[in-house]
N, C-alpha and C positions, 0 to 999 in steps of 0.2 A: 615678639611683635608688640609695639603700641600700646594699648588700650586704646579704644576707641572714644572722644569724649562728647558722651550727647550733645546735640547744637545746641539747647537751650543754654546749656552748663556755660559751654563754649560762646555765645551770646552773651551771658552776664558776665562772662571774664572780660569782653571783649569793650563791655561800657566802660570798665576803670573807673570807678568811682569809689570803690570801697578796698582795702588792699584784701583779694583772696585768695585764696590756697586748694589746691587739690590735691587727693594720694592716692594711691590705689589701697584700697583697704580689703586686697586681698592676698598682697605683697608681703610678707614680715617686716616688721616696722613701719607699717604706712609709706612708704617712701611718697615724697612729690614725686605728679608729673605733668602739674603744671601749676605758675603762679603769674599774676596780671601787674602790670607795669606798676599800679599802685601800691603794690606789697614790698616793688621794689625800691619805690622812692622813699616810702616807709622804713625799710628796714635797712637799705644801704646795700643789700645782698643784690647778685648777680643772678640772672636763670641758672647760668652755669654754675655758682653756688650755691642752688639751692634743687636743684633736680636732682630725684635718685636718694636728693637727704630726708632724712626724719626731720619734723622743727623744731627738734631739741636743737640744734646749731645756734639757736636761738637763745638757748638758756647760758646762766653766767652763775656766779658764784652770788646774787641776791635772788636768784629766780626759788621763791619758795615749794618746798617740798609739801605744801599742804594740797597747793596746784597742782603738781603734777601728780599727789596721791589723788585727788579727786578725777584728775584725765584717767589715767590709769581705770580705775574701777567703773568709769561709764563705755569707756572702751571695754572691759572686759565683759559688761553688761549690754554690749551694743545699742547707747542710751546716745541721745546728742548732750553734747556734753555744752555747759558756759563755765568760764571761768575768769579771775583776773590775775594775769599772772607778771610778772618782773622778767621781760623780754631784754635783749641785748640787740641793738644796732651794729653792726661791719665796722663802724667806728669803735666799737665796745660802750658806749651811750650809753647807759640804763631808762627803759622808760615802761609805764605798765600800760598795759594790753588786756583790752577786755575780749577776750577769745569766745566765739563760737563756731561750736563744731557741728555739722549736720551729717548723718548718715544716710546715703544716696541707692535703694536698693536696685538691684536686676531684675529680671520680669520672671528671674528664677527665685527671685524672695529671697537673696543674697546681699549683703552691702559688698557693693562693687566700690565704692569711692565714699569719700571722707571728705566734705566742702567746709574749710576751716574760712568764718569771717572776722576779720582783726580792725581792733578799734581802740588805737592810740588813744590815751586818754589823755588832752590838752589840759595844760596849765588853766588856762581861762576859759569862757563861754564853753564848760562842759556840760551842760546839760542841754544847751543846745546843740551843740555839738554830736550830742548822745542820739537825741531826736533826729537828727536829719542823718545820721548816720542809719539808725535801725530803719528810716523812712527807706530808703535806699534800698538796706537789705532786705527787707522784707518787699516791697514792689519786683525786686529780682526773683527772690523766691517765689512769688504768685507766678510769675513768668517761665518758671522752672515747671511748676504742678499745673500750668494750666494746658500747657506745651504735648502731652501726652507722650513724653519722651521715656515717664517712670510711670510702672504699673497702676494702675488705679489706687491700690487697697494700699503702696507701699508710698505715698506724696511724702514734701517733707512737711513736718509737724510744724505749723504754722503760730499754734495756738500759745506757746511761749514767745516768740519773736513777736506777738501781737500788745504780749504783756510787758514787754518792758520799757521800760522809763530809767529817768536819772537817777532813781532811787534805787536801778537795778543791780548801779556799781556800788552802793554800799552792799547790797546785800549778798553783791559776788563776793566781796573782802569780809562779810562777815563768815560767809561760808566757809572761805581760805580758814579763817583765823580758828573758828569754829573745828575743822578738820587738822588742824595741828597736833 
């Protein structure tokens, strides 16, 4: 059966303004089971290719291992994870992705779901770009924790999405380089 996905959740997919990702993050692999029209003009992929996957389908033979060492170890630590990592477009494209991840719990203090937000990083006007994107995310996230859809004690963790800035993609890439 489904997962059920909270309306809120279900609300911010529904604005399209940010390309986002969901998984069941009780499933082996995360699998998707659901992604917003923006993720798909973004990445070139199909619902149909992309429900049920992991978004590893997304990685290529530049996508660095110091990335997906760093996903890895905040999943295994049930942390929200950011990263920047070397994503692949349906076309095969290469382009980098400033990835964040947020963990969505149950009102059993469970992560039920895994809210991945993706933020192509443009050639030009990337810092502004950076800005109205996290403005974005983060207005949907308040909208998620004010919604009463997740536990009180278990909201999602507002207070790095509050923090970051354009200078946040240096210091994702220096982490990457850093964790090599």
């Amino acid at each position: 059966m489904p997962k059920k996905i909270p309306d809120s959740i279900q609300d911010f997919f529904d604005e399209d303004q940010i390309p986002l990702v969901l998984s069941d993050a009780k499933m082996d692999d995360n699998p998707l089971i659901s992604i917003n029209p923006a993720f798909c003009r973004m990445s070139g992929f199909t619902a149909s290719d992309c429900l049920g996957q992991n978004c590893r389908f997304m990685h290529g033979a530049g996508t660095q291992e110091s990335s997906r060492n760093i996903m890895r170890g905040d999943f295994a630590s049930k942390r929200d994870t950011s990263v920047l990592i070397r994503n692949y477009r349906k076309t095969g494209e290469p382009f980098d992705n400033f990835l964040y991840i947020f963990g969505i719990y149950d009102h059993e203090d469970e992560m039920g779901f895994r809210l991945g937000a993706q933020f192509p990083i443009p050639k030009r006007n990337r810092a502004e770009s950076f800005e109205r994107h996290t403005k974005i995310l983060l207005e949907g996230l308040r909208k998620i924790n004010a919604s009463g859809d997740l536990p009180r004690h278990r909201l999602i963790d507002l207070e790095p999405v509050e923090a970051l800035s354009a200078s946040s993609l240096l210091f994702a890439r220096l982490r990457c380089l850093k964790a090599a």
